[in-house]
DSSP file (Angstrom, degrees, kcal/mol; ACC not computed):
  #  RESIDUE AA STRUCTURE BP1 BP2  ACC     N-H-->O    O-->H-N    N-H-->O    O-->H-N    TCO  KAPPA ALPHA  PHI   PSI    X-CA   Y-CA   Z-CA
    1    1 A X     >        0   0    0      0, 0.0     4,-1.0     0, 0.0     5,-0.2   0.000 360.0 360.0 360.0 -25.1   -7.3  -15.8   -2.9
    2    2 A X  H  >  +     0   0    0      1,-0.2     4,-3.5     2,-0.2     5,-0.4   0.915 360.0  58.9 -67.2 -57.1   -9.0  -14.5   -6.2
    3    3 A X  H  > S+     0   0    0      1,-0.2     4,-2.3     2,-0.2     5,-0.3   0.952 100.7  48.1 -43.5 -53.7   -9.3  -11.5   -5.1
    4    4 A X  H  > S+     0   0    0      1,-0.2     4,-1.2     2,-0.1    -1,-0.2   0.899 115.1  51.0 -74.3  -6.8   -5.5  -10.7   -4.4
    5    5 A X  H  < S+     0   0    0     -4,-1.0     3,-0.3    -3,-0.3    -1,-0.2   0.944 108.5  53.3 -71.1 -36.4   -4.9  -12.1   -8.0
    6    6 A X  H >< S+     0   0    0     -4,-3.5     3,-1.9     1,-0.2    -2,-0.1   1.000 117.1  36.7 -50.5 -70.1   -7.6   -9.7   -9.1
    7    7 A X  H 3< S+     0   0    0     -4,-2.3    -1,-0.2    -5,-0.4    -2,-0.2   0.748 108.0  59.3 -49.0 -33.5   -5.9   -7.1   -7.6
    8    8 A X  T 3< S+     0   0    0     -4,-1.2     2,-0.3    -3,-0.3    -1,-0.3  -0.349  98.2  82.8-104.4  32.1   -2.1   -8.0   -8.3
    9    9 A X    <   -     0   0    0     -3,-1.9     2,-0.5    60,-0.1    59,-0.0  -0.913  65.2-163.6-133.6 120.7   -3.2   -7.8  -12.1
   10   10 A X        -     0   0    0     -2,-0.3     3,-0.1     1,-0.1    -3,-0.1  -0.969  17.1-168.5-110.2 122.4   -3.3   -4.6  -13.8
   11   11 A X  S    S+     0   0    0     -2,-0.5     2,-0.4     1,-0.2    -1,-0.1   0.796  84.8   6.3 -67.4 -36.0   -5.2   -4.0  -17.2
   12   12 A X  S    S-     0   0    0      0, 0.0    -1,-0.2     0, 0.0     0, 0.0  -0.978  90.8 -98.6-141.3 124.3   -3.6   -0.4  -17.8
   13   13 A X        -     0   0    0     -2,-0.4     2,-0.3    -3,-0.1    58,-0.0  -0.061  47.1-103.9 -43.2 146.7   -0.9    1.2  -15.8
   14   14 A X        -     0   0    0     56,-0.1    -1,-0.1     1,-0.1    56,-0.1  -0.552  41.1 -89.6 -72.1 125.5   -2.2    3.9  -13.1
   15   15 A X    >   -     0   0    0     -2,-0.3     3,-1.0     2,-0.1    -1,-0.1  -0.213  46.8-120.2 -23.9 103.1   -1.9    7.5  -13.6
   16   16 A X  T 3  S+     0   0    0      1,-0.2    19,-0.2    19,-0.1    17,-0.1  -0.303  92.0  18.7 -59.9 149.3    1.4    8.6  -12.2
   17   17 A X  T 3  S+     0   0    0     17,-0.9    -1,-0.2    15,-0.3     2,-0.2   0.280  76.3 134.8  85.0 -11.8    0.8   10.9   -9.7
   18   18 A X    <   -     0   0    0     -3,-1.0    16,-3.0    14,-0.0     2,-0.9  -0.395  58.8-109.3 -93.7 156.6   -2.7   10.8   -8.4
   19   19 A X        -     0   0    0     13,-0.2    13,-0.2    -2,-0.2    53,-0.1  -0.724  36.7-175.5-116.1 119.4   -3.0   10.9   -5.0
   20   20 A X  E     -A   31   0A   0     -2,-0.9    11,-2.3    11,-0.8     2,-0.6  -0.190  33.2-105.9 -82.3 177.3   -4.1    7.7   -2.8
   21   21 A X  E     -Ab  30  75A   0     53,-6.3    55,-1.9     9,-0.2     2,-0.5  -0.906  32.4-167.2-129.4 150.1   -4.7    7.5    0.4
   22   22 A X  E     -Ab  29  76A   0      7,-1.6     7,-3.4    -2,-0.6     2,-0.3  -0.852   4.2-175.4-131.4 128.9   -2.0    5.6    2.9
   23   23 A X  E     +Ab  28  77A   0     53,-2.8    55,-3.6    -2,-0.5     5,-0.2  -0.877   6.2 173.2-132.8 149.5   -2.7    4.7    6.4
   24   24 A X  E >   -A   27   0A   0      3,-1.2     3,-1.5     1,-0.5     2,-0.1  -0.551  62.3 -58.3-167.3  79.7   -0.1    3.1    9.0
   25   25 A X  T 3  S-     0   0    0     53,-0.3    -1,-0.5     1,-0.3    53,-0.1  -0.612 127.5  -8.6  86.7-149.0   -0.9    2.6   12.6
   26   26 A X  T 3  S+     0   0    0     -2,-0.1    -1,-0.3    -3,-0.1     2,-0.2   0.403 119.2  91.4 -55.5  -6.1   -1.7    6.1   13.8
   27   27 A X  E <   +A   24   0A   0     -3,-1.5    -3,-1.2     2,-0.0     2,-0.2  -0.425  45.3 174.7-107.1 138.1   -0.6    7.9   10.5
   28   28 A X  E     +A   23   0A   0     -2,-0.2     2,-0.3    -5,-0.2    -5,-0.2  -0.667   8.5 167.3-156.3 103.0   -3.0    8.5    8.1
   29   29 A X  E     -A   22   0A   0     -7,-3.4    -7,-1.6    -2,-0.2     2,-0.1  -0.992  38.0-133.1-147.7 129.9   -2.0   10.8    4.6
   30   30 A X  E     -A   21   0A   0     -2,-0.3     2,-0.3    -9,-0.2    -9,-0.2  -0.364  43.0-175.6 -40.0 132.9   -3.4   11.5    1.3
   31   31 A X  E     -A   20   0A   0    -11,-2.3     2,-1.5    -2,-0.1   -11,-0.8  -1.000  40.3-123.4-156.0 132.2   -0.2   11.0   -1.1
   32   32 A X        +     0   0    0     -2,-0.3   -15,-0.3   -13,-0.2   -13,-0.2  -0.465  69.9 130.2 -84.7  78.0    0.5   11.5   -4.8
   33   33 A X    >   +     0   0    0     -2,-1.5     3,-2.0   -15,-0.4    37,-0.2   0.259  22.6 115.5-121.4  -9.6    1.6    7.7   -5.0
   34   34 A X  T 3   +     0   0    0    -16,-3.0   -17,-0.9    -3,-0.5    37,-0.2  -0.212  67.2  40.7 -67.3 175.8   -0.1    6.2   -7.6
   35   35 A X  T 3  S+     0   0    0     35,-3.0     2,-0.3     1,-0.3    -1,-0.2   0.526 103.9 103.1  84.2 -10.6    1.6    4.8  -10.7
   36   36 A X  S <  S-     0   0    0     -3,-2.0    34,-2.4    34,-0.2    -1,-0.3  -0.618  72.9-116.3-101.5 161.6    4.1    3.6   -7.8
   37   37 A X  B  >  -E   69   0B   0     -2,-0.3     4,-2.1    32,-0.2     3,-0.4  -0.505  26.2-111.1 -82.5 176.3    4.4   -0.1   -6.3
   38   38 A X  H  > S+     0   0    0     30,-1.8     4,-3.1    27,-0.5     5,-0.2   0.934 120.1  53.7 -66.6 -37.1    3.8   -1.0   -2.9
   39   39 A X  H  > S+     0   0    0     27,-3.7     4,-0.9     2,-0.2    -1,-0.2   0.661 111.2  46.7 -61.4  -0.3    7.2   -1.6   -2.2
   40   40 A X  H  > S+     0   0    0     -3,-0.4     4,-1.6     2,-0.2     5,-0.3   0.697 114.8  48.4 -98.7 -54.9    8.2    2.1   -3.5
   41   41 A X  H  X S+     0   0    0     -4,-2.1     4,-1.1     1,-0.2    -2,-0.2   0.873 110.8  53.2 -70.4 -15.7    5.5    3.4   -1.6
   42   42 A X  H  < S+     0   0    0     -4,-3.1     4,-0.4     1,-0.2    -2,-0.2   0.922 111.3  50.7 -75.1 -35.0    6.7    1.2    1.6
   43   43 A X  H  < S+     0   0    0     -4,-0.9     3,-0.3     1,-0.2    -1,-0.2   0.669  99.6  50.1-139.9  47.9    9.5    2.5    1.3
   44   44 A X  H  < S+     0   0    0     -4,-1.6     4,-0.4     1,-0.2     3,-0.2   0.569 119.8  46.1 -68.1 -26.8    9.3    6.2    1.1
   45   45 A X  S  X S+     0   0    0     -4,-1.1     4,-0.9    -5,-0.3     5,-0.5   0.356  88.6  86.6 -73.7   2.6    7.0    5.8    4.4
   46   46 A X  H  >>S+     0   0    0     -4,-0.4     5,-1.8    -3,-0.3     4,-0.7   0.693  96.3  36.1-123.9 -21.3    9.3    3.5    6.2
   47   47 A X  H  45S+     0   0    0     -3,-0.2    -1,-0.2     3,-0.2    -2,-0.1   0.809 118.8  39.1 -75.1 -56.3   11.3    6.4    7.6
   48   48 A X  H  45S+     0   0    0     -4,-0.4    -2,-0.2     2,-0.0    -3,-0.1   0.599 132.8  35.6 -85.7 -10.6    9.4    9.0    8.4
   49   49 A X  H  <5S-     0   0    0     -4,-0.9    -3,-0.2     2,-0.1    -2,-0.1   0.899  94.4-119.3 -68.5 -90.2    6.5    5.7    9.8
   50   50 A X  T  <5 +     0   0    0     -4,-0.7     2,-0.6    -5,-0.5    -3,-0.2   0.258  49.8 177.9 100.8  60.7    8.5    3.2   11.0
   51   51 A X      < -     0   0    0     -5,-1.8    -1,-0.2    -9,-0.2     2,-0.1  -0.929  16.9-149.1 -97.1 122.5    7.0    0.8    8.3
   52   52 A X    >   -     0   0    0     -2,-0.6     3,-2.5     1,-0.1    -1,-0.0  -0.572  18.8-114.1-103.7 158.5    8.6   -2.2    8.6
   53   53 A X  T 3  S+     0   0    0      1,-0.2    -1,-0.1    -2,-0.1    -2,-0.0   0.431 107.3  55.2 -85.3  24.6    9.4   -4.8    5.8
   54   54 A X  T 3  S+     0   0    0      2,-0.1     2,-0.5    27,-0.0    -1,-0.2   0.275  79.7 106.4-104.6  29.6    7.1   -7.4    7.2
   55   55 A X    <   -     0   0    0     -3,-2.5    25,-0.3    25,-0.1     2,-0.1  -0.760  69.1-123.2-111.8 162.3    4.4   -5.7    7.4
   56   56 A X  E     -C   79   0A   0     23,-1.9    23,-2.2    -2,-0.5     2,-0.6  -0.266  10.5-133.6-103.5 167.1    1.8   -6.4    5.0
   57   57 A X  E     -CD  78  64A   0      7,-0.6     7,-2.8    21,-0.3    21,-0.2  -0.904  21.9-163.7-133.9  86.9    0.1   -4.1    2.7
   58   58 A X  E     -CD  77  63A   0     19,-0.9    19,-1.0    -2,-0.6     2,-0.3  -0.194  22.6-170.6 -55.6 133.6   -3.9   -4.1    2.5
   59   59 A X  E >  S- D   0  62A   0      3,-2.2     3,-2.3    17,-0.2    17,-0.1  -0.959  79.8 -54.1-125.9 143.2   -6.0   -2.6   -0.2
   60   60 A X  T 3  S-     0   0    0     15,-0.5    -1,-0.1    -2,-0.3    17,-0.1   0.049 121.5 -19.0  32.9-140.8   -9.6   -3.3    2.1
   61   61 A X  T 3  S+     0   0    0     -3,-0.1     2,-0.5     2,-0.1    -1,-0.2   0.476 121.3  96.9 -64.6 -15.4   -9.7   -6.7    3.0
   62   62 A X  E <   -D   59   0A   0     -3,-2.3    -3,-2.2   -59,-0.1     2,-0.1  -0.671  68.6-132.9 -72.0 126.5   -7.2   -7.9    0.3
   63   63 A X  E     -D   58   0A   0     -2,-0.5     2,-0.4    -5,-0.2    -5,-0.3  -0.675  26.8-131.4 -71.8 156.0   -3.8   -8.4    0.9
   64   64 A X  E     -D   57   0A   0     -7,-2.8    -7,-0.6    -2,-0.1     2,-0.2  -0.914   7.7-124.8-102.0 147.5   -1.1   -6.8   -1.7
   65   65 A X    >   -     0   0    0     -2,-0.4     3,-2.6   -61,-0.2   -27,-0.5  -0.511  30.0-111.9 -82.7 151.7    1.5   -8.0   -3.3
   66   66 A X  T 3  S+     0   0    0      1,-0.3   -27,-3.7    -2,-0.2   -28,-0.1   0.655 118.0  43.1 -64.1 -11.2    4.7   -6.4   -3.0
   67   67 A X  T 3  S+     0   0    0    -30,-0.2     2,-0.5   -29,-0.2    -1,-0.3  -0.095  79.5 128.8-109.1  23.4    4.5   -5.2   -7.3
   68   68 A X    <   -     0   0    0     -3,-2.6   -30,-1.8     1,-0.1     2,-0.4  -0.814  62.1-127.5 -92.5 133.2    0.7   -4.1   -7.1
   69   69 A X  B     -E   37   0B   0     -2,-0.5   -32,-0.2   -32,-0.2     2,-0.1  -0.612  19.7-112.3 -76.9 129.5    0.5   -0.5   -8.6
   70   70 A X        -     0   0    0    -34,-2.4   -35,-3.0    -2,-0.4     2,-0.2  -0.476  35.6-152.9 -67.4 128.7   -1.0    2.1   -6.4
   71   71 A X        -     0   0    0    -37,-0.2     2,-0.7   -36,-0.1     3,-0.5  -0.323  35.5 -83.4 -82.1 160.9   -4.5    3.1   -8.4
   72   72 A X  S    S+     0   0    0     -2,-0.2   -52,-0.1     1,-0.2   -53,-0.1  -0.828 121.2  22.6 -74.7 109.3   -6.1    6.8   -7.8
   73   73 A X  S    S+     0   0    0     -2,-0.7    -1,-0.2     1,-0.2   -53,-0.1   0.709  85.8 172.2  95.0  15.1   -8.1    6.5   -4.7
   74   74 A X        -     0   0    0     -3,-0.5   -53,-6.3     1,-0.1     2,-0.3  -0.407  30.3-150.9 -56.3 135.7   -6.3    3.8   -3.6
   75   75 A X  E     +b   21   0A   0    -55,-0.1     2,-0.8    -3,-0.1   -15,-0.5  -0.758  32.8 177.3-108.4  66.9   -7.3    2.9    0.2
   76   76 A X  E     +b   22   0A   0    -55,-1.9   -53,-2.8    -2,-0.3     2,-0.3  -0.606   4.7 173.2-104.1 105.6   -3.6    1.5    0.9
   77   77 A X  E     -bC  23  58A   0    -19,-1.0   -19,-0.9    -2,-0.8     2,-0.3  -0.663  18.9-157.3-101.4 154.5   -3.1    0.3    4.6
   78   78 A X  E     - C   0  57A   0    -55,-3.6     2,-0.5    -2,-0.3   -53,-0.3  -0.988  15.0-165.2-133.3 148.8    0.0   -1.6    6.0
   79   79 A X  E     - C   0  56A   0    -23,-2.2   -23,-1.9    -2,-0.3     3,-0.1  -0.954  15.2-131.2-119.4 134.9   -0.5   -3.8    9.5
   80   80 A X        -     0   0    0     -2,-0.5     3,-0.1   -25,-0.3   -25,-0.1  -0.138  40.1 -77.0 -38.1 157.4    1.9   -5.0   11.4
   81   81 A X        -     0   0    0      1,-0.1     3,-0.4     4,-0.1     2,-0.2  -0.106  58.5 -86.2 -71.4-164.6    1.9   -8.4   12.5
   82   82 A X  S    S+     0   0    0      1,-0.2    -1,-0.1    -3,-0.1     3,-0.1  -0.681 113.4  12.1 -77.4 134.9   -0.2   -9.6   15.2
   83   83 A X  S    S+     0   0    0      1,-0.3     2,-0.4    -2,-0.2    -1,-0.2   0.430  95.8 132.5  90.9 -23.0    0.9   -9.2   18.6
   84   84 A X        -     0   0    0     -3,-0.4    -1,-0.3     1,-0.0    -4,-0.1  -0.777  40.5-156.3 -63.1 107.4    3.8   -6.8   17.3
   85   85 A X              0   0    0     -2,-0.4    -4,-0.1     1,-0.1    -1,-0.0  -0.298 360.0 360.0 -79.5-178.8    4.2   -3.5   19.2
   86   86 A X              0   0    0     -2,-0.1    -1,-0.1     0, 0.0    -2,-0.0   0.044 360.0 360.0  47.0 360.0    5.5   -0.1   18.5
């Protein structure tokens, strides 16, 4: 639980523009998305994915919150829920 406070606190805003990298299911793409939220980045993917809006948004092992700002080099996954196909 520290940890996704850690994370869902920002000291400085992120470089607009730097490009993380964003993974979904089979999909996996390098993106200039930093500077962005997750929910901005969900849902510019969410169309050309199929990202739906429950599924939750990983940095590692962390979950994010829906206002965490995408870093540079950001490792930003979203999973579906368990047991959820297609």
């Amino acid at each position: 639980m520290e940890n996704q406070a850690q994370n869902n606190q920002q000291s400085a805003p992120a470089p607009v523009g730097q490009p993380a990298n964003i993974r979904f299911g089979v999909y996996s793409q390098p993106a200039p998305v930093s500077g962005k939220t997750v929910a901005e980045v969900r849902q510019q993917f969410a169309k050309i994915w199929g990202i739906s809006n429950d599924a939750i948004a990983y940095k590692g092992k962390d979950k994010l919150d829906e206002n965490y700002v995408i870093q540079p080099n950001d490792n930003l996954e979203f999973h579906r829920r368990s047991g959820e196909k297609g």
